[in-house]
C-alpha positions as CSV (number, residue, x, y, z in Angstrom):
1,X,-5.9,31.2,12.9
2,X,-7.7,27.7,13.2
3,X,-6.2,24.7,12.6
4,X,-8.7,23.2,9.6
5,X,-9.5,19.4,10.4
6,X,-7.8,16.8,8.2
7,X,-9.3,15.8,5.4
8,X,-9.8,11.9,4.4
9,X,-7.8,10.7,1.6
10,X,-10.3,10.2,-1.0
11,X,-11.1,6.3,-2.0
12,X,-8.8,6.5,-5.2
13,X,-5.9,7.9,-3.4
14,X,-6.1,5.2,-0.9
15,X,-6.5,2.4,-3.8
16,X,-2.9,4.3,-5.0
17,X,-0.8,4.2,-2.2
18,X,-2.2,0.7,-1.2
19,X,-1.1,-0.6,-4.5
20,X,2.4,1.3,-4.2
21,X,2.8,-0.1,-0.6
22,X,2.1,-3.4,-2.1
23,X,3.5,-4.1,-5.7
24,X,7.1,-4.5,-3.9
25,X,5.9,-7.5,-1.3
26,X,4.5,-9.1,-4.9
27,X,8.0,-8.6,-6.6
28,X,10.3,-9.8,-3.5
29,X,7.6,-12.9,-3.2
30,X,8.0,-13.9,-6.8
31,X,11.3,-15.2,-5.9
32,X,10.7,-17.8,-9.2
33,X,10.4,-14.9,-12.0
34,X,13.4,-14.3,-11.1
35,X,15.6,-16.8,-10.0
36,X,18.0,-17.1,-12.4
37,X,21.8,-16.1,-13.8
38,X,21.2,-14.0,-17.2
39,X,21.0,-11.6,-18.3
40,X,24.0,-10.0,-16.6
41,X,24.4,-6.4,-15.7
42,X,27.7,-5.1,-14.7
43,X,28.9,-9.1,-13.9
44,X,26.1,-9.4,-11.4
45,X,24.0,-11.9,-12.1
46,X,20.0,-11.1,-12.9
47,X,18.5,-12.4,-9.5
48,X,21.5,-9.9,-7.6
49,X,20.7,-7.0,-9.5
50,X,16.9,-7.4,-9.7
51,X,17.0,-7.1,-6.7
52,X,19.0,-4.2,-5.8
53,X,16.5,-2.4,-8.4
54,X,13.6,-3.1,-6.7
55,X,15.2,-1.8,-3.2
56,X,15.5,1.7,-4.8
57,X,12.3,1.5,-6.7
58,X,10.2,0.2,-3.0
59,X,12.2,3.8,-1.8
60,X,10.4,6.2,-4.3
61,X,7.5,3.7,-4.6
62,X,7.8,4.7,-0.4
63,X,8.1,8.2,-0.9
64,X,5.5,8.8,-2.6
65,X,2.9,7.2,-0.6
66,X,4.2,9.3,2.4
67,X,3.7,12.5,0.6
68,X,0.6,11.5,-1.3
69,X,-0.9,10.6,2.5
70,X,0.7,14.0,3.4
71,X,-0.5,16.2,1.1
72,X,-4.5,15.0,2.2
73,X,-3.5,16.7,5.5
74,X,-2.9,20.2,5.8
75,X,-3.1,22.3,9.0
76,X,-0.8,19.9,11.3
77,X,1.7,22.4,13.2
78,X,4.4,21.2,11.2
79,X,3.3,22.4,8.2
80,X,3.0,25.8,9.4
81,X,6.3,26.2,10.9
82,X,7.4,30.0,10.2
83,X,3.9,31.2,10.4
């Protein structure tokens, strides 16, 4: 069977997955919004737990880009593993 070329990630795709690569460099930058003690969470202050938040929302924000760039390119001998 041929191997079908990869397709380019449409225009609006690639607008998505730059803005998910990049919203967390905006948030970890913004060091004032959040650079304070309250509120409190569990005895951690805000600017602790803000930030232990955004390391697990930068994972899926991650994640999804990958498999929104993955999906845009079938046929790679990976994908057809058990073929």
């Amino acid at each position: 069977m041929p191997h079908d070329a990869p397709r380019s990630p449409s225009p609006v795709m690639r607008v998505v997955v730059a803005i998910l690569l990049i919203a967390p460099f905006a948030v970890y930058l913004s060091v004032p919004s959040y650079a304070r003690v309250k509120p409190r969470l569990a005895g951690l202050p805000f600017f602790y737990w803000w930030q232990l938040l955004w390391v697990i929302i930068t994972a899926l924000f991650i994640g999804t880009a990958y498999l929104l760039t993955r999906r845009t390119r079938p046929g790679r001998p990976a994908d057809r593993e058990g073929e």
